[in-house]
LUMTORDREN-225971 format. One line per field, with one value per residue (C-alpha): residue number from 1; z, y negated, x negated; residue in one letter. Coordinates in steps of 0.25 Angstrom, whole numbers, m for minus. Layout:
N
k = [NUM; ...]
z = [Z; ...]
y = [Y; ...]
x = [X; ...]
r = [A; ...]
//
This chain:
358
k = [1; 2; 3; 4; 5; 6; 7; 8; 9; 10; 11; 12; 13; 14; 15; 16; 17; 18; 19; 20; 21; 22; 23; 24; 25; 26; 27; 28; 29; 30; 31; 32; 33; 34; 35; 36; 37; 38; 39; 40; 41; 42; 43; 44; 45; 46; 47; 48; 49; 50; 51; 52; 53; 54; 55; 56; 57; 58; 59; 60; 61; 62; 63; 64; 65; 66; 67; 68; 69; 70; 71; 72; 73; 74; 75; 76; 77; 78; 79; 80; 81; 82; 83; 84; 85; 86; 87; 88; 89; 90; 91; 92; 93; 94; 95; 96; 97; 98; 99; 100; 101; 102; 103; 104; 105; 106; 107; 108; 109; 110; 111; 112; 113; 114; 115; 116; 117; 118; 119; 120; 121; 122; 123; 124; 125; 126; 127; 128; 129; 130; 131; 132; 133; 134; 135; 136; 137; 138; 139; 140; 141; 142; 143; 144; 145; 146; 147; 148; 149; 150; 151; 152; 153; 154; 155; 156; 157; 158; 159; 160; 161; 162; 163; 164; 165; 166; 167; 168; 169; 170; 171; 172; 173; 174; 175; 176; 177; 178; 179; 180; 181; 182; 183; 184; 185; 186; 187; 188; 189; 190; 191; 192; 193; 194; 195; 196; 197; 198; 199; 200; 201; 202; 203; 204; 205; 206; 207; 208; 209; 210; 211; 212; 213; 214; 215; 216; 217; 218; 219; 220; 221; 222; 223; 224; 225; 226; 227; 228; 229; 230; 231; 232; 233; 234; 235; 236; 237; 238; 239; 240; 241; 242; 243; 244; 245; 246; 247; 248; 249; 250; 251; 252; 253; 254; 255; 256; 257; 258; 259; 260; 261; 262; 263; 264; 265; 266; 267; 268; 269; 270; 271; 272; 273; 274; 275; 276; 277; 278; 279; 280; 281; 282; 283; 284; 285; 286; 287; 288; 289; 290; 291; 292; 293; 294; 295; 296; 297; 298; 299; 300; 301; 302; 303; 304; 305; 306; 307; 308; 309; 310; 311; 312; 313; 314; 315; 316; 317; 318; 319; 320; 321; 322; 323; 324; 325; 326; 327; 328; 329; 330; 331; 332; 333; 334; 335; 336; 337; 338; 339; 340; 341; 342; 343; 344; 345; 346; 347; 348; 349; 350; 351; 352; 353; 354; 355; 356; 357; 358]
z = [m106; m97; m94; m77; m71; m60; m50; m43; m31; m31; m18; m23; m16; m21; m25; m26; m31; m24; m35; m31; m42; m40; m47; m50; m37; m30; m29; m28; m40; m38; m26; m28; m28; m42; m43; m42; m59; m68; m77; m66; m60; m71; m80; m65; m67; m81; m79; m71; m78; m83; m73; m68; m57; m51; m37; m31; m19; m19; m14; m17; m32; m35; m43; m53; m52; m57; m66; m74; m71; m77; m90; m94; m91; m92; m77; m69; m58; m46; m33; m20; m7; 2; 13; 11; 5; 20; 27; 17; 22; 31; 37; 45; 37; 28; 15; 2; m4; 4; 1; m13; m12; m8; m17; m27; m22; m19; m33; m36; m27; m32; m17; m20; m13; m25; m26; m38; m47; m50; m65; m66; m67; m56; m49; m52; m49; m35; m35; m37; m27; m15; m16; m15; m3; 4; 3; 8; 19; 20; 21; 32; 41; 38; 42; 55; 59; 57; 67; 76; 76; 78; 92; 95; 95; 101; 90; 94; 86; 72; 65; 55; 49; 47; 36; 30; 25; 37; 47; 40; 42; 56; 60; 51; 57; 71; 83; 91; 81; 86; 77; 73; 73; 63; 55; 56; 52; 40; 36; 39; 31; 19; 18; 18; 5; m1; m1; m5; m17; m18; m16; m26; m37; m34; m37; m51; m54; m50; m59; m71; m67; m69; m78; m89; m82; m84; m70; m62; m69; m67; m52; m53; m57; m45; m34; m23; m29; m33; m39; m29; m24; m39; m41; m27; m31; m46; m40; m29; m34; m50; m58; m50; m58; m51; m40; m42; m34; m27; m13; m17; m20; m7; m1; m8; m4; 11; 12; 16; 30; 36; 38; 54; 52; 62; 62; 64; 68; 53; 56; 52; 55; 48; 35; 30; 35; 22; 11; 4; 15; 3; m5; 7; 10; m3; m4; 10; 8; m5; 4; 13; 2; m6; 8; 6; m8; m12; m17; m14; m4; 4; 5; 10; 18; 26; 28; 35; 44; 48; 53; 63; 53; 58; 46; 45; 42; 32; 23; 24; 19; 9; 2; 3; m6; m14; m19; m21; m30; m36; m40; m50; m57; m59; m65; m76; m80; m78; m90; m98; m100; m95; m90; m102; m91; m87; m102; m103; m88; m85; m70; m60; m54; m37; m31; m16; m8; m2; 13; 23; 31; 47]
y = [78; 84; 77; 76; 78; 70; 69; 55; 49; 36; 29; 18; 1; m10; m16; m6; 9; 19; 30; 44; 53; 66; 78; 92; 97; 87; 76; 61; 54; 40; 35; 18; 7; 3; m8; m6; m6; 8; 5; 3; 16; 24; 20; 22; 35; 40; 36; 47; 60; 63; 63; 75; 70; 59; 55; 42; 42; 37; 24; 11; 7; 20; 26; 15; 16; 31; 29; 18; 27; 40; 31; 25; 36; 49; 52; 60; 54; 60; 51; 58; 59; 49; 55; 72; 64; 57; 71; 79; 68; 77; 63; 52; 40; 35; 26; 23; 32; 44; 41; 43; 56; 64; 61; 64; 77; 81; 80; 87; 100; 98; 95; 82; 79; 73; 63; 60; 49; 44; 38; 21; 22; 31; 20; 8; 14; 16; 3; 0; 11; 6; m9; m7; 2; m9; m19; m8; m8; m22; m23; m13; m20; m34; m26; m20; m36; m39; m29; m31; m46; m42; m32; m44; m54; m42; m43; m33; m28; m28; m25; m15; m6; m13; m19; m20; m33; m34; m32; m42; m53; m50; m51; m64; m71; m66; m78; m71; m74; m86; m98; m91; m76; m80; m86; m73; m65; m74; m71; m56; m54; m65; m55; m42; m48; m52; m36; m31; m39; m35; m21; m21; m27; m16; m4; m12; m10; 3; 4; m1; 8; 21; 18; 26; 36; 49; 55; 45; 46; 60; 57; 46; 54; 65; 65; 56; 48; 36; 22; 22; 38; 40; 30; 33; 50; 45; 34; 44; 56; 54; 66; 79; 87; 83; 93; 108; 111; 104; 108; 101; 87; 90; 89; 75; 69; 72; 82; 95; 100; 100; 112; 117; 131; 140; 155; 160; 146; 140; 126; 112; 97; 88; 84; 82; 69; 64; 61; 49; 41; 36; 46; 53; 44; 44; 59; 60; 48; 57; 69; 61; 58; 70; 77; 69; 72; 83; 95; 106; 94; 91; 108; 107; 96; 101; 114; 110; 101; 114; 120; 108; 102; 86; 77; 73; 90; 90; 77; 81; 96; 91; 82; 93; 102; 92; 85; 100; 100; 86; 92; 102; 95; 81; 91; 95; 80; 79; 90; 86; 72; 72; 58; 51; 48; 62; 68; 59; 65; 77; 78; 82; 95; 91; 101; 107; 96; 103; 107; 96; 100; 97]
x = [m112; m102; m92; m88; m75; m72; m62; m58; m50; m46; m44; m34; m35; m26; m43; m49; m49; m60; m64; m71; m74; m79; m84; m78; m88; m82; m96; m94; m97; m91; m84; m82; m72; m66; m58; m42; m43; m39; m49; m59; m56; m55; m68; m76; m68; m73; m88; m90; m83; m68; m58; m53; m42; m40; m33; m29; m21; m8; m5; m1; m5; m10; m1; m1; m16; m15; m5; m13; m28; m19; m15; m26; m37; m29; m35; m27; m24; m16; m10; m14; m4; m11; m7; m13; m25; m26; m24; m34; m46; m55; m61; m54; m63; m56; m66; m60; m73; m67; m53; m57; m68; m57; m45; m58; m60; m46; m42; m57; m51; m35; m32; m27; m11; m5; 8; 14; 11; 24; 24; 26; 41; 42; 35; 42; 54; 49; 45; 61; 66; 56; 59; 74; 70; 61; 75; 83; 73; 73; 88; 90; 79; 89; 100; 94; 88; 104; 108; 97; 102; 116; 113; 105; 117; 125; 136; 146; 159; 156; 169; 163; 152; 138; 135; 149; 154; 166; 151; 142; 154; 157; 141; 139; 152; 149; 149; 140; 129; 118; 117; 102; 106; 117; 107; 96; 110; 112; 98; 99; 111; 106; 94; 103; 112; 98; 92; 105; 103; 88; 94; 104; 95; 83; 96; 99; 84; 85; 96; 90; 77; 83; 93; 87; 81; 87; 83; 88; 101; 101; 99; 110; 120; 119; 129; 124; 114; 114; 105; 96; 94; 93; 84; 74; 73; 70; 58; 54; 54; 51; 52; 58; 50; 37; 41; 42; 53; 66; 59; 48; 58; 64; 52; 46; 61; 58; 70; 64; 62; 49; 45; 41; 39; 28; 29; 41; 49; 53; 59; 58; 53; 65; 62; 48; 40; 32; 43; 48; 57; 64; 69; 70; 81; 88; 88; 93; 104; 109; 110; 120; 127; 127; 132; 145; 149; 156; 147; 137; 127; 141; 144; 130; 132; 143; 139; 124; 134; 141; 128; 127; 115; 113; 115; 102; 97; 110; 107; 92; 97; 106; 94; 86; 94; 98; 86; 82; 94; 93; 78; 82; 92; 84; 72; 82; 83; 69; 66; 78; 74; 57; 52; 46; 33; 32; 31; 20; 12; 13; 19; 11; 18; 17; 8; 9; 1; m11; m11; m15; m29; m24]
r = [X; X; X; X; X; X; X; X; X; X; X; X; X; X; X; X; X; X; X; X; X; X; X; X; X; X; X; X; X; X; X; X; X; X; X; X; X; X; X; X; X; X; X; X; X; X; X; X; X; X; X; X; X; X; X; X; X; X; X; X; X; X; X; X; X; X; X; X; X; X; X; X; X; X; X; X; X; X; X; X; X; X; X; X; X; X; X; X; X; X; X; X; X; X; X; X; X; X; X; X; X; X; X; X; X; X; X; X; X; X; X; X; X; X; X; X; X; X; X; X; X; X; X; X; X; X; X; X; X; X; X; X; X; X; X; X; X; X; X; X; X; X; X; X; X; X; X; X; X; X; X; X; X; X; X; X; X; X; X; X; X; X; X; X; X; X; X; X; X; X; X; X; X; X; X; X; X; X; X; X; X; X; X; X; X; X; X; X; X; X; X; X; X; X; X; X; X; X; X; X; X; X; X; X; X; X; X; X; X; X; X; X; X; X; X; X; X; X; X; X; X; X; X; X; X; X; X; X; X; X; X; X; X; X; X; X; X; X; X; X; X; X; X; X; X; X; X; X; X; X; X; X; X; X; X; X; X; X; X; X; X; X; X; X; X; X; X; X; X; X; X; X; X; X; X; X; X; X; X; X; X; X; X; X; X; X; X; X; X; X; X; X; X; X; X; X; X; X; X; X; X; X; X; X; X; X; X; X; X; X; X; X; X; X; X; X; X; X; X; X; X; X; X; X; X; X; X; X; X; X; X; X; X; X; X; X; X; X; X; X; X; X; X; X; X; X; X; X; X; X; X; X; X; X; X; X; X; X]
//
């Protein structure tokens, strides 16, 4: 008996997994709700041929999911950008059974816009990066609540910068303050020393994460970066060697221009729109930084200034160029000393994402 190759897309739900597997000439033969469970999934899987490819959209929970369907079934599994997958629907319904049918059928035609799957490590370090990213969040939305309630009592004359120690005991010992506001500020600036401490606890984690990791080690000992740039491009980006060129880096980091070319007019739109707002940040914040220190990125620096370049067009310049740079010299730590998880899986070389029908 011959044995069917079938191609499935999994429509993921925190209950409730939506499972469309189709054949090589691209006709339905199962498209039904499976409980949230691997095992679940994958024997409703095997009952109806071998896998070919399968495709889950990325989301919340999904990787896991795809990690632990890879493991124990060998399927090959492949996350889906959620947002080309959106644009390539040629309807405006939207049902879990359709969701599914056509992340089926583009992995079936080789159409399917994939991101990567990063490995469980990978993942967790995230996890770390993000979470001391929502206290840094945290910490300035305290901060501009202290200032709003400072314009609101119309403080005037602090004796120093913002923020400094000299500040921070003028505004607690001001008179002008109301018995009530002196309170609010009491609980503003209790808060502020309690996300610090959160703050500083997540960087010694951080510490400890990569601590034997030769690539963040590598990372750490480049001019201009340190714990926490390191540790964000190692989370964010993973391996280097994922992408074939620095462009193509420069790009994932949000640092190339957005090209606004018609005919004969070449120009461009500022910096690309869909990009990672935080390593965006931390590339761009090392370009400042790099732009001070003595070196080829200051010589670069100073000679976009003389052309009468904004600062925003120089930093934005500078990390473009330099993560360009940082690319080639972190692949040659990655093929000196290869990721013990990458021996083990093949990576998946990124492909040019497929043109968007208007």
């Amino acid at each position: 008996m011959a044995i069917v190759t079938v191609y499935v897309g999994l429509d993921y739900h925190q209950d409730s997994i939506r499972v469309a597997i189709l054949n090589q000439e691209g006709r339905e033969l199962f498209n039904r709700d499976c409980p949230n469970d691997v095992e679940a999934v994958g024997e409703t899987i095997l009952k109806y041929g071998q896998v070919a490819h399968c495709a889950i959209e990325a989301c919340c929970g999904a990787a896991d999911f795809a990690e632990e369907l890879e493991r124990r079934y060998q399927f090959d599994v492949r996350l889906a950008h959620p947002g080309y997958v959106r644009k390539l629907k040629q309807s405006p319904d939207k049902t879990d059974c359709s969701d599914a049918f056509l992340l089926g059928d583009l992995i079936r035609v080789n159409y399917l816009p994939e991101v990567w799957l990063a490995p469980g490590p990978t993942r967790e370090l995230r996890r770390l990066t993000r979470y001391r990213q929502q206290l840094r969040q945290d910490k300035t939305l305290v901060k501009q609540r202290l200032l709003g309630l400072a314009r609101d009592e119309r403080l005037q004359g602090p004796p120093a910068n913002r923020w400094t120690k000299a500040w921070l005991a003028w505004i607690k010992q001001h008179p002008d303050l109301g018995q009530h506001a002196r309170w609010v500020l009491q609980q503003h600036l209790a808060r502020l020393e309690s996300l610090q401490k959160e703050i500083n606890a997540v960087e010694v984690e951080l510490e400890k994460a990569v601590a034997g990791d030769e690539l963040a080690q590598k990372l750490l000992s480049q001019p201009g970066i340190g714990l926490v740039t390191a540790v964000v491009l190692r989370a964010e980006i993973g391996r280097f060697q994922r992408f074939r060129t620095g462009k193509q880096l420069a790009r994932f980091c949000g640092v190339t221009p957005c090209n606004a070319s018609s005919g004969k007019r070449q120009a461009d739109a500022g910096l690309i729109r869909a990009a990672n707002r935080e390593l965006r940040t931390i590339v761009l914040e090392a370009a400042h930084r790099l732009g001070r220190q003595a070196g080829p990125w200051r010589e670069l620096n100073q000679r976009l200034r003389q052309q009468k370049k904004s600062g925003a067009v120089v930093a934005a310049a500078v990390a473009n160029r330099w993560i360009r740079w940082l690319y080639h010299q972190m692949v040659l730590v990655e093929t000196a000393t290869p990721d013990r998880e990458a021996a083990e899986k093949p990576l998946t070389t990124p492909q040019p994402m497929p043109s968007v029908p208007a």
